[in-house]
N, CA and C atoms as a LAMMPS dump frame, in Angstrom:
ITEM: TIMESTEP
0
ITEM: NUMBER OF ATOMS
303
ITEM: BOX BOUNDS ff ff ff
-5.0000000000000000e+02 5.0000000000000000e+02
-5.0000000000000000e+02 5.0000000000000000e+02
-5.0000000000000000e+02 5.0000000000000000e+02
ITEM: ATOMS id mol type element x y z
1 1 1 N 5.529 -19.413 -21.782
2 1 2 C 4.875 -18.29 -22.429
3 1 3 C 4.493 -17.261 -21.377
4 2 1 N 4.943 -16.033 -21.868
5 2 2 C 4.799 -14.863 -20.57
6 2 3 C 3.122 -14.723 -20.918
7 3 1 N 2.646 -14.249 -19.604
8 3 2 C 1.194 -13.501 -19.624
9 3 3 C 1.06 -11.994 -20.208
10 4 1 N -0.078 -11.764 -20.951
11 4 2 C 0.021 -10.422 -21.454
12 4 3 C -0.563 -9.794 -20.304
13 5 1 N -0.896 -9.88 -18.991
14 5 2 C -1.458 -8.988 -18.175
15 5 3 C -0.367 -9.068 -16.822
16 6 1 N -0.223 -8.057 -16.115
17 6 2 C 0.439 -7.794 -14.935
18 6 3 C -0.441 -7.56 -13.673
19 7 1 N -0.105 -7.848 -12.821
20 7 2 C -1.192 -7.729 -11.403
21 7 3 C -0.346 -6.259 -11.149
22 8 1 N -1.038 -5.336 -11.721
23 8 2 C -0.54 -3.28 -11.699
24 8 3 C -2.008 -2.833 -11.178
25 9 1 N -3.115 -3.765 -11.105
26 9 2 C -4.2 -3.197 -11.015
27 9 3 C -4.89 -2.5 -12.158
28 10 1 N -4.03 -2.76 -13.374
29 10 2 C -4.649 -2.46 -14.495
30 10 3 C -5.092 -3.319 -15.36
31 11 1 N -5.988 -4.52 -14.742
32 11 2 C -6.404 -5.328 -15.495
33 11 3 C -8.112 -4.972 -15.06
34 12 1 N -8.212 -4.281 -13.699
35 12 2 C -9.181 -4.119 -13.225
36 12 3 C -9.761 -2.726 -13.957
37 13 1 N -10.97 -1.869 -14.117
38 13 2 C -11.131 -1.018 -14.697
39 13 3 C -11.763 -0.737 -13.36
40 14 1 N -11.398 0.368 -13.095
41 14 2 C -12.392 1.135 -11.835
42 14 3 C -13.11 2.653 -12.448
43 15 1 N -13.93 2.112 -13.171
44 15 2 C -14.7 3.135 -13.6
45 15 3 C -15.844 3.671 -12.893
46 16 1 N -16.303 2.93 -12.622
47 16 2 C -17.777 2.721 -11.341
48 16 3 C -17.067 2.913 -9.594
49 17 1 N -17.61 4.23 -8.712
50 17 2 C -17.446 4.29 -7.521
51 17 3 C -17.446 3.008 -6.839
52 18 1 N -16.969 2.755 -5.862
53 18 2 C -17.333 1.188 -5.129
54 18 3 C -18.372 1.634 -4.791
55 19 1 N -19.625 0.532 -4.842
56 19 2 C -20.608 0.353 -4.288
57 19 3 C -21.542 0.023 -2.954
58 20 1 N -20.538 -0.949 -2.093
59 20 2 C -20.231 -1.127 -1.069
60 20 3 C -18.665 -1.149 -0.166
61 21 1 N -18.306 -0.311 0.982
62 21 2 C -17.483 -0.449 1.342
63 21 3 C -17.576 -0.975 2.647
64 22 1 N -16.754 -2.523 2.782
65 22 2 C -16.479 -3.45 3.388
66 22 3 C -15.721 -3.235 4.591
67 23 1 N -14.634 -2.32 4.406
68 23 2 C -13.73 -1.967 5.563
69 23 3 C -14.309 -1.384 6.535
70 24 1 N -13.946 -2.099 7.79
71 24 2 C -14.61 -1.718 9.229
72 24 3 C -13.468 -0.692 10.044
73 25 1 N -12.45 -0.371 9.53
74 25 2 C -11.338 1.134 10.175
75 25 3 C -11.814 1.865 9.704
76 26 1 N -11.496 3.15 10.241
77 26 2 C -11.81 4.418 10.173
78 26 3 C -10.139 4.522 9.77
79 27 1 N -9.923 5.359 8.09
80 27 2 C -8.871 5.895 7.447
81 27 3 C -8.51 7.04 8.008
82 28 1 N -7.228 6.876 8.615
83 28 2 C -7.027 8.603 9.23
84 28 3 C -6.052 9.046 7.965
85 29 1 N -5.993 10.296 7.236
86 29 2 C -5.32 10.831 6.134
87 29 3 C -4.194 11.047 6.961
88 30 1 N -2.895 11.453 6.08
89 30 2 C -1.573 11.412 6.46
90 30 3 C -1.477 12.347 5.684
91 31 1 N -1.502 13.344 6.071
92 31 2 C -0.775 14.907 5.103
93 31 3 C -0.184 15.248 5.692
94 32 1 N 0.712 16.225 5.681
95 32 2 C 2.325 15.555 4.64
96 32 3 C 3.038 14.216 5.595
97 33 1 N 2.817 13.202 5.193
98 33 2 C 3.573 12.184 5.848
99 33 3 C 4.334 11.232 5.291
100 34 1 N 5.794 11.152 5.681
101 34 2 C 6.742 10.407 4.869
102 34 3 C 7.141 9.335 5.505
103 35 1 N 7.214 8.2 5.121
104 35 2 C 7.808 7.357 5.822
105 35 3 C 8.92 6.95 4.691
106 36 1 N 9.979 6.184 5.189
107 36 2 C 11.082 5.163 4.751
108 36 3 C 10.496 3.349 4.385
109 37 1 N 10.437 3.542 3.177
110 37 2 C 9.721 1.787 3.194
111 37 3 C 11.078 0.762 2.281
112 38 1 N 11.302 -0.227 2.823
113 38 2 C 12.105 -1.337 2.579
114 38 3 C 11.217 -1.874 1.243
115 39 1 N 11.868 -2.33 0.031
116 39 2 C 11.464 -2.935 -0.685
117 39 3 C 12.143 -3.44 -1.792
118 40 1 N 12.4 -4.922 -2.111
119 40 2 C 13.226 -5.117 -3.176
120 40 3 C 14.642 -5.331 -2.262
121 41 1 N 15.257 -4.854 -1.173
122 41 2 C 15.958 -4.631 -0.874
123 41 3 C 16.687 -3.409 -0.662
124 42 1 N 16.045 -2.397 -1.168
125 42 2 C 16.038 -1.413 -1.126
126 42 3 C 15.1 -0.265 -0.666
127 43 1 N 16.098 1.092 -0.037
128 43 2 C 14.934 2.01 0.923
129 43 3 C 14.351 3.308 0.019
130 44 1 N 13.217 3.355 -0.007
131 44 2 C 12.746 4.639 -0.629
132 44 3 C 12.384 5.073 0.707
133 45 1 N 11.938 6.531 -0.114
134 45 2 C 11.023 7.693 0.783
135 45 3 C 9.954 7.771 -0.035
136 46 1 N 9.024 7.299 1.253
137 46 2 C 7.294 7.218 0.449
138 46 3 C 6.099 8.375 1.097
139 47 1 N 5.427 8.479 0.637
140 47 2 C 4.308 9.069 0.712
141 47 3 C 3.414 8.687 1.19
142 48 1 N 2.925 8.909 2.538
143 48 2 C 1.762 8.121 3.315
144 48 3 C 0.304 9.04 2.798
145 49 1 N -0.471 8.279 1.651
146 49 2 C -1.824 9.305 1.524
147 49 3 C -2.872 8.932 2.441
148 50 1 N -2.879 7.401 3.463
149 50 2 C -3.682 7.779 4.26
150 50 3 C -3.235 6.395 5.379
151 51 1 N -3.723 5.765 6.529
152 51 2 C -3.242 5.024 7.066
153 51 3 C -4.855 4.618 7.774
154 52 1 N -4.476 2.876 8.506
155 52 2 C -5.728 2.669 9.113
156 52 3 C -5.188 1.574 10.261
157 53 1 N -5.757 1.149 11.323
158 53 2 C -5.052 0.113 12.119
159 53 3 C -4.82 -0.992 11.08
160 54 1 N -5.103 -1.554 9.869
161 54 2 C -5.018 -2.695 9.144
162 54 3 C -4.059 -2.652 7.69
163 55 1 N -3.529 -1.321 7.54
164 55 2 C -2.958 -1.195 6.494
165 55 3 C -2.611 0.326 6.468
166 56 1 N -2.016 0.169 4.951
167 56 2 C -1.863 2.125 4.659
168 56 3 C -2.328 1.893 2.75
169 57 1 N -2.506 3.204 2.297
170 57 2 C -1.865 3.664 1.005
171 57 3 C -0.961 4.591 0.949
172 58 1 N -0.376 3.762 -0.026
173 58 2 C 0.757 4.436 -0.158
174 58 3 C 1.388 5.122 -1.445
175 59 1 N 1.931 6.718 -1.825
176 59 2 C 2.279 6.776 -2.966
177 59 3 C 3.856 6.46 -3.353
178 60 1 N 4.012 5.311 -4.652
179 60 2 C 4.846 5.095 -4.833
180 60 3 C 5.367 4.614 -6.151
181 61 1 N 6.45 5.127 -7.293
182 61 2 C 6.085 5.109 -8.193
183 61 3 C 6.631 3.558 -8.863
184 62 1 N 7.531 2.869 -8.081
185 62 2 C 7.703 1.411 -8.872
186 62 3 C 5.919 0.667 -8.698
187 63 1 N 6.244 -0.36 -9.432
188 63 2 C 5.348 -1.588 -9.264
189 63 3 C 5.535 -2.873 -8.803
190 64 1 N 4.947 -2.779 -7.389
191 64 2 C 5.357 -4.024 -6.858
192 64 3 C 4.239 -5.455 -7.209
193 65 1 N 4.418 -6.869 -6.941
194 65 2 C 3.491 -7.507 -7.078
195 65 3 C 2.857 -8.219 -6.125
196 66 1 N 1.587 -7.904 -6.552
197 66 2 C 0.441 -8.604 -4.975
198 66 3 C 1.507 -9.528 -4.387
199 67 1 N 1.118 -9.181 -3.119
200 67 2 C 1.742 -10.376 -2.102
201 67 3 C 3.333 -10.495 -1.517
202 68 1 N 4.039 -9.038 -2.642
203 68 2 C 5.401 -8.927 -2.209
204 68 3 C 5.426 -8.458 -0.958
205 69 1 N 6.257 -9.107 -0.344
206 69 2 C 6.861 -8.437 1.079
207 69 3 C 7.673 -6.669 1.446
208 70 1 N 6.981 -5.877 2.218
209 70 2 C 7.621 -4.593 2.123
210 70 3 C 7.869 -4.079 4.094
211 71 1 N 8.871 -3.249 3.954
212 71 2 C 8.781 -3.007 5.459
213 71 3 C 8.626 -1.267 5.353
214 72 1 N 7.428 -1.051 6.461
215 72 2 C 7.787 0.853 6.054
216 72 3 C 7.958 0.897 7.893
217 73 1 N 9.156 2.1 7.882
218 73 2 C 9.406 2.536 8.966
219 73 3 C 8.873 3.745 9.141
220 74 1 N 8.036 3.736 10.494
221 74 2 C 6.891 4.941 10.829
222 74 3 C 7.537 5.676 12.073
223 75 1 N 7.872 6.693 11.909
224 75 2 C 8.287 7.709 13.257
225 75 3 C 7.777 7.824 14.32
226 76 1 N 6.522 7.048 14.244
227 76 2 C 5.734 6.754 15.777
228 76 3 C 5.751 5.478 16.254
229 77 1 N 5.979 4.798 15.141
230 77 2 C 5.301 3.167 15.301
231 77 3 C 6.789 2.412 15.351
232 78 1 N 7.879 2.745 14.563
233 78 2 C 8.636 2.217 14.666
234 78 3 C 8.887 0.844 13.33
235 79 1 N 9.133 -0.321 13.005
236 79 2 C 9.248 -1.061 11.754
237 79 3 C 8.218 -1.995 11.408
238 80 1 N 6.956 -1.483 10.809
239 80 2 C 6.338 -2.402 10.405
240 80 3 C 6.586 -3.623 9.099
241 81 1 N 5.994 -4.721 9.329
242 81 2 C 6.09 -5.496 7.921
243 81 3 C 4.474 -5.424 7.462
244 82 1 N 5.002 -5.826 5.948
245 82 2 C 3.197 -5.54 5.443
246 82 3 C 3.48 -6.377 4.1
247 83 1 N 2.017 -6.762 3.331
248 83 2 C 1.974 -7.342 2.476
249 83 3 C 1.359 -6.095 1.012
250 84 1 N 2.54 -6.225 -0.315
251 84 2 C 1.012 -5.704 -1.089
252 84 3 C -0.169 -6.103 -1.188
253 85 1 N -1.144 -5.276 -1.36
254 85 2 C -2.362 -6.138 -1.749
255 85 3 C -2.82 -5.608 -3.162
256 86 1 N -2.607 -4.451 -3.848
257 86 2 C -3.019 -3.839 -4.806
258 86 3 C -2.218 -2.82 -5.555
259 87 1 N -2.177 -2.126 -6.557
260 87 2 C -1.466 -1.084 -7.295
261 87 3 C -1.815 -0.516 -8.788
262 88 1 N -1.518 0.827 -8.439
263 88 2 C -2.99 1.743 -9.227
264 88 3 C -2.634 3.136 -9.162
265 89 1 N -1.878 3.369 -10.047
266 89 2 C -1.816 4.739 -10.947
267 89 3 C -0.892 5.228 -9.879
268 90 1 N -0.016 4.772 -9.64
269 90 2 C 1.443 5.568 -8.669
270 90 3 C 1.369 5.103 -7.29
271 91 1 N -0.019 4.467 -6.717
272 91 2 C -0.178 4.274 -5.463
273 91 3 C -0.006 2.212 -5.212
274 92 1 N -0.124 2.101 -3.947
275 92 2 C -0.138 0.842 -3.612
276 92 3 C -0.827 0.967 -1.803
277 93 1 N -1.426 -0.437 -1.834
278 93 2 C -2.155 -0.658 -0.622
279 93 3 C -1.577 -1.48 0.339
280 94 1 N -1.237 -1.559 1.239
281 94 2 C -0.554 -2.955 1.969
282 94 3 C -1.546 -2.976 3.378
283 95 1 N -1.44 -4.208 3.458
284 95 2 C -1.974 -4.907 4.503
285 95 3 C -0.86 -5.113 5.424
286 96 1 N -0.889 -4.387 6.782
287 96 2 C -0.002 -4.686 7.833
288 96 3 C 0.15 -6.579 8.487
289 97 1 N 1.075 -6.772 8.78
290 97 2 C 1.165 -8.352 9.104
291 97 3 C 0.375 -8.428 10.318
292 98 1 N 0.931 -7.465 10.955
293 98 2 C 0.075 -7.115 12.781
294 98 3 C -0.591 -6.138 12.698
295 99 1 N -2.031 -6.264 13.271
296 99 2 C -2.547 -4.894 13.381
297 99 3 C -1.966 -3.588 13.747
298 100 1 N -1.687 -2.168 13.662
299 100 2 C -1.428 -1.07 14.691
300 100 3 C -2.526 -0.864 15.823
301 101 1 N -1.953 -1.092 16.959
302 101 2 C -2.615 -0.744 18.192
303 101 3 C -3.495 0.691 17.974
């Protein structure tokens, strides 16, 4: 029997601002920044809306699921791997495998 809910991040309601924020990086924004991300087996061109040594968001319009494996290639950094962690209204969050220096 299939589940009627999908891990899209739309099971969560984010109606309420976060209350506490936990993350110890400082988010540097990425305007206009594109990277190339591996996923599925396949390469898009994504939308970097912001980046941190521990992860990025990212805009992108499939839906991937928590925990899928993705690679985005960064013009400075060169081929990272990363994990999803979340996904929410066109965007997605990944957690880098290795920190960025």
């Amino acid at each position: 029997m299939a589940a009627k809910f999908s891990l899209d991040g739309g099971m969560i309601p984010r109606t309420v601002k976060r209350l506490f924020d936990e993350r110890c990086e400082e988010r540097l924004p990425a305007q206009p920044v594109t990277a190339a991300m591996t996923f599925r087996g396949r390469k898009y061109v994504v939308r970097l809306v912001n980046t941190s040594s521990s992860g990025a968001m990212i805009s992108f319009a499939e839906v991937p699921h928590i925990g899928e494996d993705i690679t985005l290639s960064l013009l400075d950094r060169g081929q990272i791997s990363a994990k999803v962690r979340w996904v929410r209204d066109g965007r997605i969050g990944v957690n880098f495998d290795s920190g960025l220096e």
